[in-house]
N, C-alpha and C positions, 0 to 999 in steps of 0.2 A: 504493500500500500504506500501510497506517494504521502508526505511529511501535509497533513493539514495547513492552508493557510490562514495566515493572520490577517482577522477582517480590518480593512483599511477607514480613514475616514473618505476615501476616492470611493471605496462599494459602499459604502453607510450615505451618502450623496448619491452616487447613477441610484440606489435602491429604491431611495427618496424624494429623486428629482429635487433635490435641494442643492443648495452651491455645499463648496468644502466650510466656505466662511462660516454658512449659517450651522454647518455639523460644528466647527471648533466653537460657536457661540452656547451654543447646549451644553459643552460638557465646561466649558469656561464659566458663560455668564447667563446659564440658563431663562433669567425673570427678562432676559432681553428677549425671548421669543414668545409667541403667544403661545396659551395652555393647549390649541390645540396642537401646533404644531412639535411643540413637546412632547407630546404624549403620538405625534405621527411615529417620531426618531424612536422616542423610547423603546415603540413598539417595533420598530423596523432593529433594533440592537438585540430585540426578541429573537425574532425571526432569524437573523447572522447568526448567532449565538454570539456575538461581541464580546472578545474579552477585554475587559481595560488594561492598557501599557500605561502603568505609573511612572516608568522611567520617563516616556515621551511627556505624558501628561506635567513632571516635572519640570522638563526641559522650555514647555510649553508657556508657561503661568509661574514659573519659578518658586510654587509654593509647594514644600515638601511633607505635609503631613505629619511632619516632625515634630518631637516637642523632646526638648534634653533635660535631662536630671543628673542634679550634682548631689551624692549623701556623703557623711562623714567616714561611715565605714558600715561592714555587713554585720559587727560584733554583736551589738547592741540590740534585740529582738523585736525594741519599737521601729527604728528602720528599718528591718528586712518584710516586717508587717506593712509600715506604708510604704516602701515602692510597692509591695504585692496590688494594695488595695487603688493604689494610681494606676497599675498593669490594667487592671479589673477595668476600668473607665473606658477603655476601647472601644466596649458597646456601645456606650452612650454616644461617645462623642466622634470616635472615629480616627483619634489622632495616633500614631504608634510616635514608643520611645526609643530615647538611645540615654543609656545611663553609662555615668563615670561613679568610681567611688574616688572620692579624695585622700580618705588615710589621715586626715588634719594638718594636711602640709598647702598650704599657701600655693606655694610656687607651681604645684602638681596641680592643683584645681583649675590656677590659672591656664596653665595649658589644657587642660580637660576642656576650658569655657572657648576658647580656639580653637580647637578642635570644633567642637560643638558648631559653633559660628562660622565654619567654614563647609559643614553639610547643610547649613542652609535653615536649620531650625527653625520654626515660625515663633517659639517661646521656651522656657525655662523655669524650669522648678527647681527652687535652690535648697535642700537642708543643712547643707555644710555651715561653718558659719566664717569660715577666717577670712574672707573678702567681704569690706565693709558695702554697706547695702548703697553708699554714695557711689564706690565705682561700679555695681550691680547697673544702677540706673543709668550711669553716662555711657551702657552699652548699647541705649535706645531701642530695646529689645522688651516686648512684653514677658514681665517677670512675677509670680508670686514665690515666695519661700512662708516656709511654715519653721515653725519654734526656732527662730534665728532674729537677730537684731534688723530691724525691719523700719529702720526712719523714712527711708527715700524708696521705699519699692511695695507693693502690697503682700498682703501676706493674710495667712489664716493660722489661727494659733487656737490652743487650750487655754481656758481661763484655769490659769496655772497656780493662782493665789487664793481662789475659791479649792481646787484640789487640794492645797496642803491644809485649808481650814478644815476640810471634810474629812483628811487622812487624819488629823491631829484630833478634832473633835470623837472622834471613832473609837481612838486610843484611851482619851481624856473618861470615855464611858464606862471601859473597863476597867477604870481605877488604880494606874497605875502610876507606880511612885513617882519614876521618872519617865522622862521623853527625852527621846535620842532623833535625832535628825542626821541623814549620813550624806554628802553631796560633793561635788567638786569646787573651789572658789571658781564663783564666775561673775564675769561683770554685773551690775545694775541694769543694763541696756538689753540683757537677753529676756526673752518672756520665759526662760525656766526658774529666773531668778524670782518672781512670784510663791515660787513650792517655799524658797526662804522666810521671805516676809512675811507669804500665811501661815507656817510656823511658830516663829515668834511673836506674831502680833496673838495670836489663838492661847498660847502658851503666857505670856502677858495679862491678855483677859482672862485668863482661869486663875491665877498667879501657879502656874504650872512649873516644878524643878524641870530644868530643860538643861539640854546641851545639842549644841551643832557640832561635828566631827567632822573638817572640812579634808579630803586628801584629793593627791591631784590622780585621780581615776584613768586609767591608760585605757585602749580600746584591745587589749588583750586580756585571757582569759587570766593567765600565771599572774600580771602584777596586779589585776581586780583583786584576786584571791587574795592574793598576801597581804592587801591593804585592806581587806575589810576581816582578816583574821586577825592585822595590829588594831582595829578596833573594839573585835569581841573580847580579846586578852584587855584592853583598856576597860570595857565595860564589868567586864569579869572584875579587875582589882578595885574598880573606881564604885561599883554599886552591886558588889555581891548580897545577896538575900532579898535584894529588892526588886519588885516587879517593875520590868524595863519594857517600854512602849518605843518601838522602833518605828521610824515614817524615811524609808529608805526613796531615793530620789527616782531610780528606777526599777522596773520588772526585773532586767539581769540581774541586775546589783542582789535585790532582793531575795532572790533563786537562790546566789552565790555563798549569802549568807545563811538563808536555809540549808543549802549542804552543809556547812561546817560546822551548822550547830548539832543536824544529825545525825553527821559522823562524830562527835564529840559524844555525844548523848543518845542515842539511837533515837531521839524521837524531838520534838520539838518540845524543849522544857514548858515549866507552866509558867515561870518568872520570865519570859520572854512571848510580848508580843510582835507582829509584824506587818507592816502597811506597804506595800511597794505604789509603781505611780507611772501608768501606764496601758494595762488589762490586755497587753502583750501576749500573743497565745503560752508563751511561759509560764504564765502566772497559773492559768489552767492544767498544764501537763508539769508541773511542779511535785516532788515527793509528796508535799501535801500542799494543798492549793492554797494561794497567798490571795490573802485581801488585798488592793487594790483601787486606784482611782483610774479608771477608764477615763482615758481620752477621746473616744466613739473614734477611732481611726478610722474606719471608714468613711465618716461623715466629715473629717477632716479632707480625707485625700481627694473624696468628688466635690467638696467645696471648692478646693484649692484649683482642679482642673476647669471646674463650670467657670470661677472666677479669671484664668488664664485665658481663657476658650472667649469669654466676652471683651477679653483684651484685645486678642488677635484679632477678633471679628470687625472692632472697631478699627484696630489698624489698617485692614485691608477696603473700606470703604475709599470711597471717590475722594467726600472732604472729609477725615478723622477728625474726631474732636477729643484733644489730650485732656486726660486728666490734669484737676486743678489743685490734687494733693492723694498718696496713697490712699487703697481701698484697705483697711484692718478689720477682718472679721473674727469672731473671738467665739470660741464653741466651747459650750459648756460641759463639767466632766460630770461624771455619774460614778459613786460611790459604790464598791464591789465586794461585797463581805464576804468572805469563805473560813477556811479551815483555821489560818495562821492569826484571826483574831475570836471567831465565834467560837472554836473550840472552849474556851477561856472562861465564856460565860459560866456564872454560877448558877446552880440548879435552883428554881424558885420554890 
């Protein structure tokens, strides 16, 4: 059998009796033809079997379907959960990705976003954070990033200071001596830095014994471990016999420390509660399931692309009309109780 040919827009025209113009105008700028003559082609791309050539169709209109994502790294189980839930989006919207991971080096993102910009991307989703959201913008490129410092660019975040009052209040009910807070120093500018302030402000209002244990968190598994095992030996010397309310910053972290406590103890002590911050599918498949403040990841990630998707759209119009200051949309988290706090309860 002879190699099928590829239908032309020359046969989708003689088929049609239409020019080739008015075939490139359909699949370019369709609202330029009438409905019915739309629905002639449509039908005659039936009939061909038409297959679409996206190369050509790129080459054509210069718009790639593309959209780039920059994360920090795949360690952390809240980002390998949203790129998954941005992958998911496909349906709706139609656009396919090309993802870099950064590894939290600068210099590597920077060329990841050159990269990027030279296949022609129509937008970008940033989670990284080491490139300030100023030179983000002066790329002229429609951008949203999510849980990153976000002056100059739009973004959709967790209302991250309502989570830590939810994670801390939760603790505060079980009655526990102290409250431990475990996290990385991070600037004021980032929207994770919220889990802090509603920390302390919650702990403040209760007149809560508190402590923050700030270490600087690698995105490996060996120095996570050892740092959050120099915190357990701290808490160990610093408030033995006392019931300790832990609001650790995230799902991993959280997991990390549930191993080591039991492997120490075969089981999760009763003087130790635990809150992680996140609702990361680890948090679920955990030795025993860790309470939690869901971020609705998923309701973040299709925010983040619907809002993307109305940026482009804008941009590709005749006369665009720029934005007169970022879009910040702010999603609210949802408190998630399981094993590593309700077990806890006392019998009534």
């Amino acid at each position: 059998m002879g190699k099928k040919k590829n239908v032309t827009f020359d046969d989708i025209a003689k088929f049609t009796k239409f020019s080739k113009t008015t075939i490139s105008r359909f699949f370019n700028n369709p609202d330029s033809l009438t409905l019915e003559n739309q629905e002639i082609i449509s039908n005659a791309l039936e009939e061909l079997n038409y297959k679409e050539n996206k190369v050509a169709k790129i080459l054509a209109n210069g718009k790639t379907e593309f959209i780039g994502i920059v994360i920090p790294s795949m360690f952390n189980h809240y980002y390998s959960e949203m790129l998954n839930q941005i992958l998911l989006t496909y349906e709706t919207f139609g656009y396919k990705f090309l993802v870099f991971v950064g590894n939290e080096r600068e210099d590597v993102e920077r060329r990841y976003i050159e990269e990027l910009l030279a296949y022609k991307i129509e937008g970008m989703i940033i989670l990284s954070y080491t490139i300030p959201s100023r030179e983000l913008a002066n790329l002229q490129l429609p951008i949203v990033t999510i849980e990153r410092e976000d002056q100059y660019v739009c973004s959709v975040n967790t209302d991250n200071y309502m989570g830590a009052v939810q994670a801390t209040s939760l603790l505060a009910k079980h009655d526990c001596d102290v409250f431990i807070h475990t996290n990385s120093p991070i600037p004021p500018n980032l929207p994770a830095y919220g889990r802090i302030r509603g920390f302390l402000d919650t702990c403040k209002e209760k007149n809560l014994k508190h402590r923050i244990i700030f270490k600087p968190f690698e995105h490996t598994y060996e120095q996570t471990q050892n740092y959050l095992q120099e915190i357990l030996n701290e808490l160990e010397r610093d408030f033995a016999g006392m019931k300790k309310g832990i609001f650790v910053s995230n799902d991993t972290h959280a997991n990390i420390l549930l191993n080591l406590l039991v492997r120490n103890y075969g089981t999760l002590p009763q003087d130790y509660l635990i809150v992680g911050f996140d609702n990361s599918p680890i948090s679920t498949e955990a030795v025993i399931p860790i309470s939690t403040v869901g971020q609705q990841i998923d309701r973040i990630a299709f925010e983040a692309v619907s809002l993307l998707v109305e940026l482009m759209n804008e941009r590709k119009k005749r006369k665009p009309v720029p934005l007169q200051e970022p879009v910040h949309k702010v999603v609210p988290p949802v408190l998630i109780r399981r094993e590593t706090t309700e077990k806890q309860k006392e019998p009534h």
